[in-house]
C-alpha positions in Angstrom: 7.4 55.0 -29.9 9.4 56.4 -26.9 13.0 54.3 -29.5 11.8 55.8 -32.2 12.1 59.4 -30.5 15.1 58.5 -29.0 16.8 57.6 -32.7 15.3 60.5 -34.1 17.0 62.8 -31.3 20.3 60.8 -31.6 20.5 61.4 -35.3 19.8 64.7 -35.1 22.9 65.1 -32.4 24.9 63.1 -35.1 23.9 65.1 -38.0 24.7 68.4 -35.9 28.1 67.0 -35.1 28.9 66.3 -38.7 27.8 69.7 -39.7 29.9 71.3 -37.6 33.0 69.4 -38.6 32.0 70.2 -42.4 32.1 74.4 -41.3 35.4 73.9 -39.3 37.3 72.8 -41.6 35.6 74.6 -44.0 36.5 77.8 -41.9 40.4 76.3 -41.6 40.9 75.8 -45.6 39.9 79.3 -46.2 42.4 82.1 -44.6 40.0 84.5 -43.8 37.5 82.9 -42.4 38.7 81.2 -39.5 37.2 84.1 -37.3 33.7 82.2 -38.1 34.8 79.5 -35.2 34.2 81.6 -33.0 30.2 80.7 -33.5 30.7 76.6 -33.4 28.7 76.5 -30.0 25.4 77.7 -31.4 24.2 74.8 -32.9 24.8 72.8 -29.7 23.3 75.4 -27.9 20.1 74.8 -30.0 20.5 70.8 -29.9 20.9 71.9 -25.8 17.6 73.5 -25.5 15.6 71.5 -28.0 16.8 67.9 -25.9 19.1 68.5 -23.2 22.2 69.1 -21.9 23.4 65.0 -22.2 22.8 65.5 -26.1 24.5 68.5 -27.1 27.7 67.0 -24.9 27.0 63.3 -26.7 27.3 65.6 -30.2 30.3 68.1 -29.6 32.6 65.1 -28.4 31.6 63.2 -31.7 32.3 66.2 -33.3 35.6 66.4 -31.4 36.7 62.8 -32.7 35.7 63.8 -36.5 38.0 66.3 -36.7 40.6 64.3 -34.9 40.5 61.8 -38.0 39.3 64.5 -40.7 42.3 67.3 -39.9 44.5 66.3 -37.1 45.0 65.6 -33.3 45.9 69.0 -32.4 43.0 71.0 -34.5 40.7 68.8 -32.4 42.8 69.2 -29.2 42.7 73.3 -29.4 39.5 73.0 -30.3 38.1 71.2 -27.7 40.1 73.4 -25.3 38.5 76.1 -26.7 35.0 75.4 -27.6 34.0 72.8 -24.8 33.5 75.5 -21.7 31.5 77.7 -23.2 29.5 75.3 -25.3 29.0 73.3 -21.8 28.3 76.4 -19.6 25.9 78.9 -22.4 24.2 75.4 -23.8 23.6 74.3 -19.5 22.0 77.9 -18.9 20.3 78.3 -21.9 18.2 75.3 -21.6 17.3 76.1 -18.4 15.9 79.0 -19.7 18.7 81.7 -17.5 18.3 85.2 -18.2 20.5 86.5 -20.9 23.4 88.2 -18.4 23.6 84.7 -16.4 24.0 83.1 -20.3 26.2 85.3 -21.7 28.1 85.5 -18.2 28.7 81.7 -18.2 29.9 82.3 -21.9 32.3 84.8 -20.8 33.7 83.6 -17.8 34.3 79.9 -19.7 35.9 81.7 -22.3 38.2 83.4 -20.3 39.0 80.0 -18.5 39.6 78.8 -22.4 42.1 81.1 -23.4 44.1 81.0 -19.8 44.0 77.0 -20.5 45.4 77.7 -24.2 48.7 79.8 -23.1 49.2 77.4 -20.1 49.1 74.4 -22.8 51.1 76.5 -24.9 53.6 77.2 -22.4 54.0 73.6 -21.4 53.9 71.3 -24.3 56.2 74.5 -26.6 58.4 75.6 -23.8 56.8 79.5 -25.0 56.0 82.0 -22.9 52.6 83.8 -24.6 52.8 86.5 -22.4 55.9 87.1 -23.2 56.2 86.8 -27.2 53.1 89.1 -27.3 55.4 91.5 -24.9 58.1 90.9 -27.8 56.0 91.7 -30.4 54.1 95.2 -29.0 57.8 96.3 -28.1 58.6 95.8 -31.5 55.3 97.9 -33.3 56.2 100.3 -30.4 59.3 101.0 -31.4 58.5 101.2 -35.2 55.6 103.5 -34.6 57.9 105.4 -32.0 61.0 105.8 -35.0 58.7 107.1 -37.3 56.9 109.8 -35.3 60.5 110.9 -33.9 61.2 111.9 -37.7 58.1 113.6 -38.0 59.6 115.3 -34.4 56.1 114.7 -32.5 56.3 115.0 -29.2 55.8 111.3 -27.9 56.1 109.4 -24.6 59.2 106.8 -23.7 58.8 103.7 -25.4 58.9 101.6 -22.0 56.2 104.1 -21.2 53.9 103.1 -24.2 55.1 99.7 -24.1 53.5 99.3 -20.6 50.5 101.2 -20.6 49.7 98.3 -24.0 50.3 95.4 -21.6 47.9 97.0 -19.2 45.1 96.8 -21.5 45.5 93.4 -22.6 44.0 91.3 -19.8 40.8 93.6 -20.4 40.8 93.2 -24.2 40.8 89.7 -23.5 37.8 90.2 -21.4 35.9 92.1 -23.4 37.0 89.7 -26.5 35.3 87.0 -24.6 32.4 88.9 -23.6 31.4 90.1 -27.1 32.1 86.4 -28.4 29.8 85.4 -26.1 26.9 87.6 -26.9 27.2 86.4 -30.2 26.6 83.1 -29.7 23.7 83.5 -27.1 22.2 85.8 -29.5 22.3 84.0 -33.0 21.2 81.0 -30.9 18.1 82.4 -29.6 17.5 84.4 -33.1 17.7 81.2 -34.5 15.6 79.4 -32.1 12.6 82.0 -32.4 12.7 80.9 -36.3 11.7 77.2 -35.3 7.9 77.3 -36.2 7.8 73.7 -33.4 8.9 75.9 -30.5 7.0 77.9 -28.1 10.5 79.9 -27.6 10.2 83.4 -26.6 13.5 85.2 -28.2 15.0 88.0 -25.6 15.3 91.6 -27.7 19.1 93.2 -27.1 17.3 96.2 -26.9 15.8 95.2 -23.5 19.8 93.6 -22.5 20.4 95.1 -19.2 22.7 94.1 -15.9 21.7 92.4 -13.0 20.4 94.7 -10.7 23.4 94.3 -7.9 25.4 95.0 -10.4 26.4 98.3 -9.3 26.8 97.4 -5.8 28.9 94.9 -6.8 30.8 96.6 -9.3 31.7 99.6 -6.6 32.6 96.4 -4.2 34.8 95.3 -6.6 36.9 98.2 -7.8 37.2 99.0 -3.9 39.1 96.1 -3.3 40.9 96.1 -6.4 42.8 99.7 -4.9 42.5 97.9 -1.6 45.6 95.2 -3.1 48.2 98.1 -3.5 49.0 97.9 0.5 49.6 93.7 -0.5 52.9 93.1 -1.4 53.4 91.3 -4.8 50.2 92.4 -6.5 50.4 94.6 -9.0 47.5 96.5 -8.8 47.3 99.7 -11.3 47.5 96.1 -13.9 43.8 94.8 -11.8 42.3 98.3 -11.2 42.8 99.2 -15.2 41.5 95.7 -16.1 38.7 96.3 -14.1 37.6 99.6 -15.2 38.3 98.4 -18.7 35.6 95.6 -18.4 33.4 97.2 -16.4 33.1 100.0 -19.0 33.2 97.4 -21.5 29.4 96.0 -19.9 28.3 99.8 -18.8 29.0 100.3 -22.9 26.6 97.4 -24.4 24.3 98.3 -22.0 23.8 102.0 -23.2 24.0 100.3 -26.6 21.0 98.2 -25.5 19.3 101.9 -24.2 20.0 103.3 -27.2 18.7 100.7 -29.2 15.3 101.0 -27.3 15.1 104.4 -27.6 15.6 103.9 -31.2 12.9 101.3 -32.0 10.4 102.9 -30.1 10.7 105.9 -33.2 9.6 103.3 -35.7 12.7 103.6 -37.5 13.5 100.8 -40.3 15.5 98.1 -38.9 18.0 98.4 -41.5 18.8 102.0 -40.4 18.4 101.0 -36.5 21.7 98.9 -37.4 23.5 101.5 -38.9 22.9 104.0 -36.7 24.0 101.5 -34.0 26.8 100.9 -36.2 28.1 104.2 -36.2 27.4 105.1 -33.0 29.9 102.5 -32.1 32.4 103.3 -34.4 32.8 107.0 -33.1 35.2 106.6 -30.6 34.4 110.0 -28.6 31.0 108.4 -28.4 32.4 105.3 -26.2 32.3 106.8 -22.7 28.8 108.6 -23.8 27.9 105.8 -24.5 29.3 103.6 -21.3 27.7 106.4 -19.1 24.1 106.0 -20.7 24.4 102.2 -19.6 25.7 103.2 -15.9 22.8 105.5 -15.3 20.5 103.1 -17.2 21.5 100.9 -14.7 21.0 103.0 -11.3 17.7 104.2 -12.5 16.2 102.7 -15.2 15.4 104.9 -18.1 13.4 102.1 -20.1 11.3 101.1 -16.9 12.1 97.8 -17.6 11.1 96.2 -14.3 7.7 97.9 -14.8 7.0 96.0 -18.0 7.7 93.1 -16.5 
């Protein structure tokens, strides 16, 4: 009995894995879809929670070596480099039944690992500097951008000026990248693990999403010391302290989201037209730092009395 179990589970790893090589290169053949790879760690994160850790590892390699021999060495390779961190860390936390923010914070955190493993790889094997080509091409969208308002005669800042304050943001745009990739998968994973009629699983509602509750102490700690490193030579700090605030607003933002959200449901409206109004409310830039507020003092005080519920 206890073989015939084990087959069954092993089969099921197997199956995963082949699935997931079917809607990878599925994803690569077709131009605009390779954005959709993004979500390959969800169904290990399932196969994680529904037999353990060992099994969703056991599948992701297998998947790994199929599209090694179905596409080529370096698809797999990047791939791999990629996918494998976060898949290990959100499918680890997940089946240990973590809280969403430890999930999602794994998620993020291997992510961010991923990408700084990419451009070093990058770097090494192609003799390119990332940083620098990306530095090559915002100097050149600057400068285009820059020509044409000059013959509209707007009154613009230096190039170099521009040109800087764009490399500022990117380490938090890579951040936040890997933050919202993250949710993604935690949150399609669990959606999709609620639906599983043989599962007692208990699926965590955005709308009740919120930061740990040292958050704030931490978050104050941390932009404290980030001013702290202008007095040490060879940082550059006004790169760490905009980073920072970038991602901490970044958190504060899904956050009030998450409020709004709540606030939202609780009116009965249509789910449909929950979404949109989300939607929109995300879209209307003025409405970011509303929004990123709402989350902040959602977080000092608790407007949905969250830790009364529970």
């Amino acid at each position: 009995m206890q073989n015939n179990n084990y087959r069954k589970i092993l089969m099921e790893a197997l199956l995963i894995a082949v699935v997931a090589t079917i809607f990878a290169i599925s994803a690569l053949q077709v131009s605009i879809l390779p954005m959709i790879l993004i979500l390959i760690p969800v169904p290990f994160m399932i196969l994680s929670y529904r037999h353990g850790h060992k099994y969703s590892i056991f599948s992701f390699i297998v998947f790994i070596v199929l599209m090694g021999v179905a596409t080529n060495f370096n698809n797999a390779f990047y791939l791999g480099v990629i996918f494998a961190p976060m898949t290990i860390a959100m499918s680890y936390y997940l089946a240990k039944e973590k809280e969403p923010c430890v999930v999602i914070g794994a998620g993020t955190v291997a992510t961010i690992l991923s990408i700084a493993m990419v451009f070093k790889i990058i770097t090494l094997v192609g003799g390119a500097d990332i940083v620098k080509e990306i530095s090559i091409m915002a100097e050149q969208i600057v400068n285009t951008q820059v020509d044409l308002l000059k013959s509209l005669e707007a009154d613009i800042p230096s190039t170099e000026s521009i040109l800087s304050y764009l490399l500022l943001l990117i380490p938090g745009i890579l951040m936040i990248q890997s933050l919202l990739i993250a949710m993604g998968n935690y949150y399609l994973a669990v959606n999709l693990l609620s639906r599983i009629k043989s599962l007692e699983f208990n699926r965590p509602q955005f709308s009740t999403f919120r930061l740990p509750q040292s958050f704030i102490m931490g978050s104050f700690m941390i932009v404290v010391l980030s001013y702290l490193t202008k007095y040490i030579e060879g940082i550059y700090y006004t790169s760490l302290i905009t980073t920072v605030v970038i991602l901490f607003m970044a958190l504060f933002f899904i956050q009030g989201i998450s409020v709004i959200s709540f606030l939202i449901k609780r009116t009965n409206i249509n789910n449909v037209v929950r979404v949109l109004l989300i939607g929109i409310i995300i879209l209307i830039s003025p409405l970011l730092t509303a929004v990123s507020f709402i989350g902040l003092i959602d977080s000092i005080v608790d407007i949905r009395k969250l830790e009364r519920r529970e």
